[in-house]
N, C-alpha and C positions, 0 to 999 in steps of 0.2 A: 462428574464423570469426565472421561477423554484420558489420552494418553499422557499428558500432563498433569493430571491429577494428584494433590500432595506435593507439588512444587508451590513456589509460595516468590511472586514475584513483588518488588516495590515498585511503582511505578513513579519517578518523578519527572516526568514529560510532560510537555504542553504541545497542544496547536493539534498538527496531526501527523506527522514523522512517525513521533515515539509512541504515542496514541494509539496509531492503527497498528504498532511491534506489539504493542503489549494487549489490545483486545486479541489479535490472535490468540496471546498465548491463554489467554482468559479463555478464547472459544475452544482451544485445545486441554483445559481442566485446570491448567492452574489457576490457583488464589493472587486475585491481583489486587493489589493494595493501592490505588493512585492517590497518591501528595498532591494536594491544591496549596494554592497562595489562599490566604484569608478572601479575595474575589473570585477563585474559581480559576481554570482555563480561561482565557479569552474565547474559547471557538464556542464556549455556552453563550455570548451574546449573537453570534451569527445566525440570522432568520433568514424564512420567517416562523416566528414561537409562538405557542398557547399560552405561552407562560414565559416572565423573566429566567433566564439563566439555562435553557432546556430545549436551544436549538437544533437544527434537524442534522447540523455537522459533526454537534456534540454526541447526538443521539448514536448517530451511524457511525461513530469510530470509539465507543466506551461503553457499552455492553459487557457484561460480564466481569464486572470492576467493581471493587467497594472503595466510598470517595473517603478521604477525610483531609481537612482542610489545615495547618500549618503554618507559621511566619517562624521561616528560617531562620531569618536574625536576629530570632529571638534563643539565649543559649539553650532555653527550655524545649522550643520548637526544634533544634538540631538534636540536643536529648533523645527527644522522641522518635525521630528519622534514624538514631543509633540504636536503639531499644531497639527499632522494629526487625532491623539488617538483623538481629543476632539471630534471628527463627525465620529468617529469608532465604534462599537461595540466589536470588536474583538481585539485581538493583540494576535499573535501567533511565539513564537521564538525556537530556538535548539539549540540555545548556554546554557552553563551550566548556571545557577541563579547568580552563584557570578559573571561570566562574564556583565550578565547585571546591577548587580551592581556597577559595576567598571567605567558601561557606564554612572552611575547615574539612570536609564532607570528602575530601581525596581518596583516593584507594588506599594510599599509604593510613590515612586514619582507617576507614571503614573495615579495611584486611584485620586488623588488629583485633577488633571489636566479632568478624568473622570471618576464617583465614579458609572456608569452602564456599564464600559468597562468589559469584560471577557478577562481574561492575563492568556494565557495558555500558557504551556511552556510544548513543547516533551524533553526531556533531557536523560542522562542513568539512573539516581538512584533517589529513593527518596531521602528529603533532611533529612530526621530522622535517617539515617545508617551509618556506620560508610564509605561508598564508594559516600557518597553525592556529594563529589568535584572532581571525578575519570572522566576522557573523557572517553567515550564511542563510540563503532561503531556496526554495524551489525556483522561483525566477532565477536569479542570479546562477543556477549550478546548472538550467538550462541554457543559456547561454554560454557560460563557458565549458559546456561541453559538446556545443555545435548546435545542438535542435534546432535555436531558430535562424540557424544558415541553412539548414536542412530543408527547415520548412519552405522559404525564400527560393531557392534551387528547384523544387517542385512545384511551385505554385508562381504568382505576379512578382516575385523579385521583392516582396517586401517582409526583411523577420519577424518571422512571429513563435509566441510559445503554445506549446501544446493546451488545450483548453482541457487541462487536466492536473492534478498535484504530482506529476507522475515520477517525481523526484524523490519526494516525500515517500511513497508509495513503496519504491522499488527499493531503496535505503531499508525502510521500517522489515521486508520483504527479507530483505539481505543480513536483516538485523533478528529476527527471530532464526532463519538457519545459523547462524553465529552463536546464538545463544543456546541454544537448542546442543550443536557440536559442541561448546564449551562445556554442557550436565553432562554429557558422556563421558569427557573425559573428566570431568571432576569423580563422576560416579568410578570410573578406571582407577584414581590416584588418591582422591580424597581430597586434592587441593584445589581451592578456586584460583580465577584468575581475571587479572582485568582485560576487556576487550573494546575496541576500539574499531565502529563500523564511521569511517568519512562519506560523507556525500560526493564530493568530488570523484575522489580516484572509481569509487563505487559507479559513477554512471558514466564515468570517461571508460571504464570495461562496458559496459553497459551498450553505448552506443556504439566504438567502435570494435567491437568483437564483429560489427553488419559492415563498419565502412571504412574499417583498417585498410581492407583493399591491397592496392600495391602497395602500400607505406608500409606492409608489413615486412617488406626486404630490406637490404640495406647493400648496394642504393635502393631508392624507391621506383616503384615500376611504375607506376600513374599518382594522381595525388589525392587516391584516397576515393571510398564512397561504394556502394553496391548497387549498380546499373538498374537494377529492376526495379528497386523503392526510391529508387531516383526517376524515374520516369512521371512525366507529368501526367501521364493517362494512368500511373496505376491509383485507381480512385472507383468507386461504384460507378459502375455503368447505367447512364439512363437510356430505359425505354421508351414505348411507345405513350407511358401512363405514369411513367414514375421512376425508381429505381431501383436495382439490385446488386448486391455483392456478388461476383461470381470468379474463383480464380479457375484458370484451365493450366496446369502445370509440368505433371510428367505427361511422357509419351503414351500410354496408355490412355488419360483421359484425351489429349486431343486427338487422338485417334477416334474417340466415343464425341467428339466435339465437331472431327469431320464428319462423321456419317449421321449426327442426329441433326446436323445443318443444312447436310448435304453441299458441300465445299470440298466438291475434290478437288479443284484447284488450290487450295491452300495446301495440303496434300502434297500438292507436287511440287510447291513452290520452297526451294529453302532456306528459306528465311522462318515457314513454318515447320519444316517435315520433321528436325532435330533437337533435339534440347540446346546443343554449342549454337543450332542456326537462329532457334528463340534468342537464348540468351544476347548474341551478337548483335539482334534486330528489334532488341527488346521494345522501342518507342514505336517501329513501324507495325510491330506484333498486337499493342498496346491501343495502338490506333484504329486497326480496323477490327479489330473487338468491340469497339467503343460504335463502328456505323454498323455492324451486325445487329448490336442490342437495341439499335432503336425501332428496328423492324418488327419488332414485337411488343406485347404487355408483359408485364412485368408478374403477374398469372402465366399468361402462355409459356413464358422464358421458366417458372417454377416447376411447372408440372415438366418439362422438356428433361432439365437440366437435370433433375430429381431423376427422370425413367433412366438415362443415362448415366448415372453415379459418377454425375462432374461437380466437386462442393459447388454449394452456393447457400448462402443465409439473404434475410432482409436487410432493409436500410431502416435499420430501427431508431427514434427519436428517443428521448427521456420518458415519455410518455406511452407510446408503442414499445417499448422494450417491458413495462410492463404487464402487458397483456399478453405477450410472449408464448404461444402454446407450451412449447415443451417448459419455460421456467413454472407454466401455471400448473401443467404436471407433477412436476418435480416437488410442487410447494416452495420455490424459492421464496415466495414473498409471504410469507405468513403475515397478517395482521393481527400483535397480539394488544392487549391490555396493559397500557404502564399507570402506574398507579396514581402519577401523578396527568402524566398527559393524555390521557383519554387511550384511544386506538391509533396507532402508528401501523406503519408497515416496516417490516424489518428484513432482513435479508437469513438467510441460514448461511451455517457451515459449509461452505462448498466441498472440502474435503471430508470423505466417505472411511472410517475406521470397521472391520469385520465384529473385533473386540474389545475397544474402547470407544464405540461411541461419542460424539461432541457433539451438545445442544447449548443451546441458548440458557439459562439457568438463571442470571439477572439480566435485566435492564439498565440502560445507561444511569447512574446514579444522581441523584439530588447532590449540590456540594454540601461536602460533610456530614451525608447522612450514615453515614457507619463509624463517623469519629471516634464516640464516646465506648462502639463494640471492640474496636479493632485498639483502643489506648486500652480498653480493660484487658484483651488478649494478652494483650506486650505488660502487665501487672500493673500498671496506674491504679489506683483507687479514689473511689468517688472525689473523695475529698480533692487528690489530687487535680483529675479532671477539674474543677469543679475550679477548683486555684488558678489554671491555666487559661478556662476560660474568663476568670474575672481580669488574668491578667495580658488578656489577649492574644494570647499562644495560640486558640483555637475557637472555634463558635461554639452557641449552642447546638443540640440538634434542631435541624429545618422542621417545620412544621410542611403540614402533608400536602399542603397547598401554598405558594408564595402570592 
């Protein structure tokens, strides 16, 4: 089911970039095919695991995949990578370009073989630059795209990176609306085409679309940055017991901010009474927000804050976020049955379809356990199969337990 349904993607991605592009498209219907190396992903050893090969990184980014395992360098193994394209729409990788060159496995091959496939490739850099052929990772494309200046500038003066992939994330993010625009118009023309989503330039839009700033004139009017998430108070406020998120932002809400406080002097004062006086006074705005919230529990500030319809959420942990009333509502975390690892907790589809529907439908897969399904699809026959793995092109199928 889902709006993707009857797309039929390959996946040859590692880690979790291209990983989390293509469960999407898996969680949105289509048939996703992932290419392993004879060992798997590497993100299958990151624990902690039940089991060899079936960590909880692998788990939560390959859902709705069928695995089958491969050795490109082997002619027979790229063979089979060309079989699969021809009944593909998709082909999705994160190895750099020339790597797949190297494989043979370029667009210019694969076009040939199917001239309505879409060949996208998540990679670091566009290939017009002088850093075309540079590996790339999520560290490295946070810093050179500012974060951990960013972070330093708010905080003790010392860089640091987001404790998050959140490079990866927003790429792979950037990488399904890419792919997604490219069936439209394939479906429009008939013709595919190769696409090409960078990390770099990807999150250098990314970050400065908030702190372009003045650099966006030319000359420049200041050097760059947006006053308010540059303030070193905007952070959850602690209370009297604990802490909480709460922003107060247009004029309305602090209007409901003075009166549920009872601060008419803030009110009169302008530095708070206007949005240009907020904005202008953003750290002194910032600050005494910061000795309001201590005056109270962090209950009393919920129930307040709530009667007055000024947002606020918790300061949720890893662990409190999943207790979450409203996720536990919603069923965000279902706990289901994987067949190999017992009960996991999994996450749903967050986006909500009227008429196509998106559910969950497989589990992150065993390596190479739909090999021998998905080589008879593409017309291998036993024997073949059977050749390939004596000859190390591909394994047997896993057994049910490692």
């Amino acid at each position: 089911m889902g709006p993707l349904q009857g797309i039929r993607v390959i996946d040859m991605t590692t880690v979790l970039m291209g990983p989390y592009a293509t469960q999407m498209l898996g969680d949105y219907g289509a048939d996703v095919i992932k290419v392993e190396s004879l060992e798997g992903d590497v993100t299958r050893l990151i624990g902690p695991t039940r089991h060899p090969g079936m960590g909880p990184v692998f788990l939560n980014t390959n859902r709705n995949k069928r695995s089958i395992c491969l050795d490109l360098k082997k002619p027979a193994g790229r063979e089979a990578v060309l079989r699969l394209t021809e009944t593909a729409d998709v082909l999705i990788y994160n190895v750099r370009p020339q790597a797949m060159a190297r494989l043979d496995l370029g667009y210019d091959v694969v076009a040939k073989r199917n001239p309505r496939l879409i060949y996208a490739g998540v990679f670091g850099f566009g290939q017009d630059g002088p850093y075309a052929a540079k590996p790339a990772y999520d560290d490295l494309i946070q810093g050179a795209t500012g974060l951990p200046a960013l972070m330093a500038q708010t905080s003790d003066g010392m860089p640091r990176y987001v404790p998050n992939a959140l490079v990866d994330r927003i790429v792979g993010l950037t990488a399904v609306g890419a792919i997604c625009a490219s069936l439209v118009h394939r479906d429009r023309t008939g013709r595919g085409q190769r696409v090409d989503i960078p990390m770099f330039e990807t999150m250098a839009g990314f970050v400065l679309g908030d702190h372009m700033g003045g650099l966006t004139y030319e000359p420049p009017l200041d050097k760059g940055g947006y006053a308010r998430h540059l303030s070193r108070d905007r952070r959850p406020y602690k209370t009297a017991d604990g802490y909480i998120c709460v922003i107060v932002y247009n004029d309305k809400q602090w209007e409901s901010f003075f009166k549920a406080t009872g601060r008419d002097d803030l009110r009169a004062d302008p530095k708070f009474a206007t949005f240009a006086g907020r904005a202008t006074n953003i750290d002194t705005v910032y600050g005494e927000l910061a000795r309001i919230f201590e005056t109270r529990t962090t209950a009393e500030w919920q129930e307040l804050l709530t009667t007055a319809d000024i947002p606020v959420m918790p300061m949720h942990d890893l662990a409190s976020m999943l207790a979450d009333p409203h996720l536990a509502a919603t069923g965000y975390f279902p706990v289901v049955a994987h067949p190999t690892e017992g009960p996991i907790r999994s996450m749903k589809v967050s986006a909500r379809w009227s008429e196509t529907p998106a559910e969950t439908v497989r589990l992150a897969p065993r390596l190479n356990e739909h090999g021998e399904e998905i080589l008879r699809e593409a017309g291998f026959s036993a024997q073949n199969i059977a050749t390939m793995i004596g000859e190390g092109v591909t394994r047997p199928a896993p057994a049910m337990k490692d």
